[in-house]
C-alpha positions as CSV (number, residue, x, y, z in Angstrom):
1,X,-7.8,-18.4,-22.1
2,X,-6.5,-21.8,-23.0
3,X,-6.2,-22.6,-25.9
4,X,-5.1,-25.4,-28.8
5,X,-3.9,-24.4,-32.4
6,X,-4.4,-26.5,-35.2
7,X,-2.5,-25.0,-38.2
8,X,-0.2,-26.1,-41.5
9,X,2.8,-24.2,-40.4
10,X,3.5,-21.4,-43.3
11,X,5.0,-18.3,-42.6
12,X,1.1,-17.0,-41.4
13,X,0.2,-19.7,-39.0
14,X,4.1,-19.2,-37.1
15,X,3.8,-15.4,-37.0
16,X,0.1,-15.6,-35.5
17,X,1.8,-18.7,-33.0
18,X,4.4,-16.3,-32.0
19,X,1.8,-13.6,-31.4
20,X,-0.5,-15.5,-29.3
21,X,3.4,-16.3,-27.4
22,X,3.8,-12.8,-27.0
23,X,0.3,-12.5,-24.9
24,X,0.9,-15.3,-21.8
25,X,-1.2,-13.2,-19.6
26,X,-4.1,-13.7,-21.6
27,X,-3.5,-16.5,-23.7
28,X,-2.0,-20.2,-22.9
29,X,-1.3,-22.7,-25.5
30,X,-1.6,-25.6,-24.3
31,X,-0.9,-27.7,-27.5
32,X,-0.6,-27.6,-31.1
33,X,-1.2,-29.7,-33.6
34,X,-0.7,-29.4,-37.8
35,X,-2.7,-31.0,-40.9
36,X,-1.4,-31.2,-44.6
37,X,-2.2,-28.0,-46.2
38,X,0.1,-25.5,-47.1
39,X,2.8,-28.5,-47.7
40,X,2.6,-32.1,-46.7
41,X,2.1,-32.8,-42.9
42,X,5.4,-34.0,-42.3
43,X,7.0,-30.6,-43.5
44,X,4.6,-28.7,-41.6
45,X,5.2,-30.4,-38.6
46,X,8.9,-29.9,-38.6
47,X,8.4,-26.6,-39.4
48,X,6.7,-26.0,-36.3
49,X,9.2,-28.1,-34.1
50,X,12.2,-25.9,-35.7
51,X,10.8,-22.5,-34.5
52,X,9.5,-23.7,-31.3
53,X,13.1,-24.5,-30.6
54,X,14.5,-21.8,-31.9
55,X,12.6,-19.6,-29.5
56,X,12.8,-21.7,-27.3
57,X,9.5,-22.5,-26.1
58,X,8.1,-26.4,-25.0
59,X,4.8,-26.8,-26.4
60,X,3.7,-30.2,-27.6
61,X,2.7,-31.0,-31.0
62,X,1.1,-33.4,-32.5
63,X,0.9,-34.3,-36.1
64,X,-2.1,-35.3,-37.8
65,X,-4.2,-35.9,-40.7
66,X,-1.8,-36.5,-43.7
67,X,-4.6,-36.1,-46.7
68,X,-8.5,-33.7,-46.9
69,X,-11.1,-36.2,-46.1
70,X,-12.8,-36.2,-49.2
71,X,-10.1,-35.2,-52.0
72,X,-6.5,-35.4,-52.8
73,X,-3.9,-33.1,-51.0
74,X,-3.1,-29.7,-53.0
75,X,0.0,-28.1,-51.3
76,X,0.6,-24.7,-52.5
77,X,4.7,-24.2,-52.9
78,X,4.4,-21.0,-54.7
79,X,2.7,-19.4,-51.6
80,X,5.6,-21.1,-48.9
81,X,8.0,-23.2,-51.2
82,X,8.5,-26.4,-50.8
83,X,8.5,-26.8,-46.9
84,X,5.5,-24.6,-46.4
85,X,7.8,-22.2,-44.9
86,X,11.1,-21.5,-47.0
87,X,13.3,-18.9,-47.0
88,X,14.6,-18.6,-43.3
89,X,17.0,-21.2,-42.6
90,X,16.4,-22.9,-39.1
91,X,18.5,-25.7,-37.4
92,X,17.0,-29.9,-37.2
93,X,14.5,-29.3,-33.8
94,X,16.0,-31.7,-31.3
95,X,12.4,-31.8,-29.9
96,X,10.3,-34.4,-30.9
97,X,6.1,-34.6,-32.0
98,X,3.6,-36.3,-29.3
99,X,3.6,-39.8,-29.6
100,X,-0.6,-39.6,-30.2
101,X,-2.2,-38.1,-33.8
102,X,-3.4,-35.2,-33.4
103,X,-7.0,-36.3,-32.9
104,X,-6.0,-38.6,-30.1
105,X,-3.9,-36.1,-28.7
106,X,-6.8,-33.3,-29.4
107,X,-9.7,-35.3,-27.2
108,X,-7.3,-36.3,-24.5
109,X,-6.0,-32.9,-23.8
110,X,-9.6,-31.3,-24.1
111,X,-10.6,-33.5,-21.6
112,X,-7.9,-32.7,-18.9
113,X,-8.6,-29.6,-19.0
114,X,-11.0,-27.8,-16.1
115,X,-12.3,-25.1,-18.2
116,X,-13.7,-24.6,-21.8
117,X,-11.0,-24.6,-24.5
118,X,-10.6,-22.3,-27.6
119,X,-9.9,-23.9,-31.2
120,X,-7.7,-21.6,-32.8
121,X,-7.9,-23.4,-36.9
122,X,-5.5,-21.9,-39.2
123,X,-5.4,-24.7,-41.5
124,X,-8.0,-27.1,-43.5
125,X,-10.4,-28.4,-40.9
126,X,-9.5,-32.7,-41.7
127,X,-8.0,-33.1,-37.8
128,X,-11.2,-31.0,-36.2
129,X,-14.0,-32.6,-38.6
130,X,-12.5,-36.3,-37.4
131,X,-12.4,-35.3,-34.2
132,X,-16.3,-34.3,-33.7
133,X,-16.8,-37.6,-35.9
134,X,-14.8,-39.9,-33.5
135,X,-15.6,-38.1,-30.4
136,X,-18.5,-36.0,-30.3
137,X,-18.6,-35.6,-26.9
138,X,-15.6,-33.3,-27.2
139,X,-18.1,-30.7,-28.1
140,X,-19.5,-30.0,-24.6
141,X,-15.6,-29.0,-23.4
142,X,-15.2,-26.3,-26.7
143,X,-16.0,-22.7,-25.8
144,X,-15.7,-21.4,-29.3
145,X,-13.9,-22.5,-32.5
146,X,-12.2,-19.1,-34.2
């Protein structure tokens, strides 16, 4: 099954990544990508890039939507600290994000693919809602959203 993971890297959106990791005969991420949530998106997306180096595993990521749609960003430190993920202490990634948002990068990579794709969303919904609103054709290349 290949699939892409949007998430707001906290300590729950890295341990269900690294349990999808542990399942490459049945699972293949082919990209993730991260939304302000849990902290700001910037956090969140270094978050993400640290452990992915740590373990080292190359999957790319791609930031995106920076604020909700409709209201202003609530992060929630006393559930992650500050970062979104505090507490384990992880060294600068050396690995950089995708050069696209995560919407751009989102429809591109659907597109490529030959089969359907799963949605994994483990964070607010902003980068999925703007992409069915910018590119609804998207739609006919999802298998299911979970």
């Amino acid at each position: 099954m290949q699939i892409f993971i949007d998430c707001d890297p906290g300590h729950d959106d890295v341990l269900a990544i690294l349990l999808a990791l542990a399942h490459p005969e049945k699972i293949s991420i082919q990209g993730i990508t991260t939304v302000a949530g849990n902290s700001t998106v910037e956090h969140v997306t270094e978050n993400i890039l640290k452990v992915l180096d740590y373990i080292g595993v190359s999957i790319p990521v791609a930031q995106g939507c920076a604020r909700p749609l409709r209201r202003e960003p609530e992060p929630q430190p006393m559930a992650h600290g500050e970062s979104g993920m505090d507490g384990p202490t992880l060294p600068a990634p050396h690995t950089s994000v995708d050069r696209r948002d995560a919407v751009t990068f989102l429809y591109e990579e659907i597109l490529r693919c030959e089969e359907k794709v799963t949605l994994v969303t483990l964070a607010p919904l902003t980068n999925i809602a703007t992409l069915f609103t910018r590119y609804p054709d998207v739609m006919a290349k999802i298998e299911k959203i979970c």
